[in-house]
C-alpha positions as a Markdown table, in Angstrom:
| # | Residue | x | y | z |
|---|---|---|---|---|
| 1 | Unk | 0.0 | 0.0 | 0.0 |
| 2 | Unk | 1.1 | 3.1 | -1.1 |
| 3 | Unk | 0.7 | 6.3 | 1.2 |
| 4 | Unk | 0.2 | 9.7 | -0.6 |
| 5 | Unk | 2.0 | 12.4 | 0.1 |
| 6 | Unk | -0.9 | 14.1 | 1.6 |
| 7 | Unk | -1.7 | 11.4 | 4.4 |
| 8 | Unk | 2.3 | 11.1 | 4.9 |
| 9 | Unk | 1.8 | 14.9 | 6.2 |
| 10 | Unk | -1.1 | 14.4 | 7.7 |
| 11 | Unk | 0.7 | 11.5 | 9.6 |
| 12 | Unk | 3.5 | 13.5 | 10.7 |
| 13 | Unk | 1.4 | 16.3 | 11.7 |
| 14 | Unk | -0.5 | 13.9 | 13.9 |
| 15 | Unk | 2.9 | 12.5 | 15.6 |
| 16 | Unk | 4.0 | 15.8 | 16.3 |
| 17 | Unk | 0.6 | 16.8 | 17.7 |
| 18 | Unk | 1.0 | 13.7 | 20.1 |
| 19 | Unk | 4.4 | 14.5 | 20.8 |
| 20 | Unk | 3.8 | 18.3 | 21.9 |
| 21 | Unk | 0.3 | 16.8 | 24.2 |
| 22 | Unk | 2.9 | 14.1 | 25.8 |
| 23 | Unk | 5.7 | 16.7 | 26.2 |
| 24 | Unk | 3.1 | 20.0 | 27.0 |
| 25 | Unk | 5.8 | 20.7 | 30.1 |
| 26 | Unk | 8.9 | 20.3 | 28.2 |
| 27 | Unk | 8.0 | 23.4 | 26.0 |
| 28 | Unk | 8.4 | 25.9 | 28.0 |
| 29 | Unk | 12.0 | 26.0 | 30.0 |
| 30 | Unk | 12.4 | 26.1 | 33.7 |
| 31 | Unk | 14.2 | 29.2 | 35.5 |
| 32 | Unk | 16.2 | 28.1 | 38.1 |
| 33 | Unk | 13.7 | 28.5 | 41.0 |
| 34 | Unk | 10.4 | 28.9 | 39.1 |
| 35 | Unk | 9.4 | 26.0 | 40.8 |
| 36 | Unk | 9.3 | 27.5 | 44.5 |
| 37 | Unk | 6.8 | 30.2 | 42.9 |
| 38 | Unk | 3.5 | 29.7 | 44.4 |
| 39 | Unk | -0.2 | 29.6 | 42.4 |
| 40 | Unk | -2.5 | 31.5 | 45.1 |
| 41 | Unk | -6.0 | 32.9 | 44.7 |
| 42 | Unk | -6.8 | 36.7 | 44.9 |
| 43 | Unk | -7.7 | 36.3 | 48.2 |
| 44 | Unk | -4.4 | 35.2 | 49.5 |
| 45 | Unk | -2.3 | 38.0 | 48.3 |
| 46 | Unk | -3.9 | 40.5 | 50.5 |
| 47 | Unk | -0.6 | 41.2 | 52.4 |
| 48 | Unk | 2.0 | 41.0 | 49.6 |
| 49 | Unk | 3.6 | 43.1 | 47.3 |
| 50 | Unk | 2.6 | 43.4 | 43.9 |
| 51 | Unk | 5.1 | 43.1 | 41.1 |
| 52 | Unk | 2.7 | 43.5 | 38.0 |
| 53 | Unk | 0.6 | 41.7 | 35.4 |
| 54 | Unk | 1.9 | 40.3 | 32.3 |
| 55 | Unk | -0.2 | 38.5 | 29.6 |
| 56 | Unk | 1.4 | 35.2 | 28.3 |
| 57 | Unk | 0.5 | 33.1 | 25.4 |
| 58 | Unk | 2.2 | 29.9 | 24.4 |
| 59 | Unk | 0.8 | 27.7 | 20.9 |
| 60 | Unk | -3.0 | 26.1 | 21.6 |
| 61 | Unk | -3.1 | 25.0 | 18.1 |
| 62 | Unk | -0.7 | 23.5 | 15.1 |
| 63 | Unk | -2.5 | 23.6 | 11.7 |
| 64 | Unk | -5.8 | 21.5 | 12.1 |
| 65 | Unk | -5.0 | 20.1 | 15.4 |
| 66 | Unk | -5.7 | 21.8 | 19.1 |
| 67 | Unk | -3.9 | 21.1 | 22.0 |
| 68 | Unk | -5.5 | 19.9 | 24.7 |
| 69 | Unk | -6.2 | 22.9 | 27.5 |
| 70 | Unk | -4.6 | 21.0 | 30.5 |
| 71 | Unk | -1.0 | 20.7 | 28.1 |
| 72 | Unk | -2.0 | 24.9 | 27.0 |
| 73 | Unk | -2.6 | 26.2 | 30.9 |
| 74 | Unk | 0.1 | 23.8 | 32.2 |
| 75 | Unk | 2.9 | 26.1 | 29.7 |
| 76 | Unk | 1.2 | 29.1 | 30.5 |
| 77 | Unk | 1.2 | 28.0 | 34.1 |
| 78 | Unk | 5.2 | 27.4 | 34.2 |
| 79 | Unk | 5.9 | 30.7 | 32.0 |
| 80 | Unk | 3.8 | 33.1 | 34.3 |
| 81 | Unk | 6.1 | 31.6 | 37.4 |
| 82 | Unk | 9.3 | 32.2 | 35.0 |
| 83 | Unk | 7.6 | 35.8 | 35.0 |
| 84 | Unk | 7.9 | 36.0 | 38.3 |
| 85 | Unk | 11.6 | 34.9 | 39.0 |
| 86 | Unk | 12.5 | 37.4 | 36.2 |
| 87 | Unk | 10.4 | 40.3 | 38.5 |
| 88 | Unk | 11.7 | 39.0 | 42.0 |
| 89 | Unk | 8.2 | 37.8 | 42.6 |
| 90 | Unk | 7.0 | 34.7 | 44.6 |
| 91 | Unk | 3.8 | 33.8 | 43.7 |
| 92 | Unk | 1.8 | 34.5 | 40.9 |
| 93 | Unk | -2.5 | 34.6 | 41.0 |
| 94 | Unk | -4.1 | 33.9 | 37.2 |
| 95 | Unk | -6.0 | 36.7 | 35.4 |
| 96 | Unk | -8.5 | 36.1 | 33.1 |
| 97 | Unk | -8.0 | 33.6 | 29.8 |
| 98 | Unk | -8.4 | 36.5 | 27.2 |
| 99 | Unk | -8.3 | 33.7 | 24.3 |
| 100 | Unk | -7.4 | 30.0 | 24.2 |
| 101 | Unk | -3.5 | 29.8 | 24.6 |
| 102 | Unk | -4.0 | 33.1 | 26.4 |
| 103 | Unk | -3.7 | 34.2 | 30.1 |
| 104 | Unk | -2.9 | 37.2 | 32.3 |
| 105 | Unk | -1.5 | 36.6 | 35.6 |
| 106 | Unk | -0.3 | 39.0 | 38.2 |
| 107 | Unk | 3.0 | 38.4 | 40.0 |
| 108 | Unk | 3.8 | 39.1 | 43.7 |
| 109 | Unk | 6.3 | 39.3 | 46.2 |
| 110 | Unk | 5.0 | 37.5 | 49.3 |
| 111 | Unk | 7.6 | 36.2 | 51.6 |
C-alpha cells in the first residue's frame, strides 16, 4: 500500500501533535527557582507586594490540530512563574484567559 503524500503529512502532523500533548511541560524552559513560585487565589495576596501583570501566550493550536487545555494552561502555568523569578516575585495569582493559549497573571512578592 502506497501512502500519498498528503496522508504522509497528515501523519507527521498527527505524531508531532501527540508528541507536543505528551511533552506539553517540556515546551516551556524552567528558570532556576520557578518552581518555588506559588499559584494563590486573589484572596491570599492581600498582604503581599505586587510586582505587575503580564499577559502570556504559548501555541493552543498546530494547523488542524488543538492542543488539549490542560497541556495549553500547564505552559502558560510554568511561563507566568518564569515571569515572576525574572520580576523578583513569589507567587503568581491567574488573570483572566483573554483567548485560548492566552492568560494574564499577576506576579507578587510575598515572603
Amino acid at each position: 500500500m502506497q501512502f500519498s503524500k498528503k496522508m504522509m503529512g497528515l501523519a507527521a502532523l498527527g505524531l508531532l501533535a501527540a508528541s507536543l500533548s505528551g511533552c506539553a511541560s517540556k515546551l516551556i524552559g524552567e528558570r532556576i527557582g520557578a518552581d518555588q513560585v506559588v499559584l494563590a487565589k486573589e484572596s491570599e495576596v492581600a498582604n503581599c507586594k505586587s510586582l505587575g501583570r503580564s499577559t502570556l501566550s504559548v501555541l493552543s493550536t498546530l494547523g488542524p490540530i488543538t492542543r488539549s487545555a490542560e497541556a495549553v494552561e500547564d505552559n502558560l502555568l510554568q511561563m507566568a512563574r518564569n515571569e515572576a523569578i525574572d520580576k523578583g516575585g513569589d507567587t503568581v495569582v491567574k488573570g483572566n484567559s483573554l483567548e485560548y493559549g492566552k492568560r494574564s497573571f499577576e506576579v507578587f512578592k510575598c515572603k
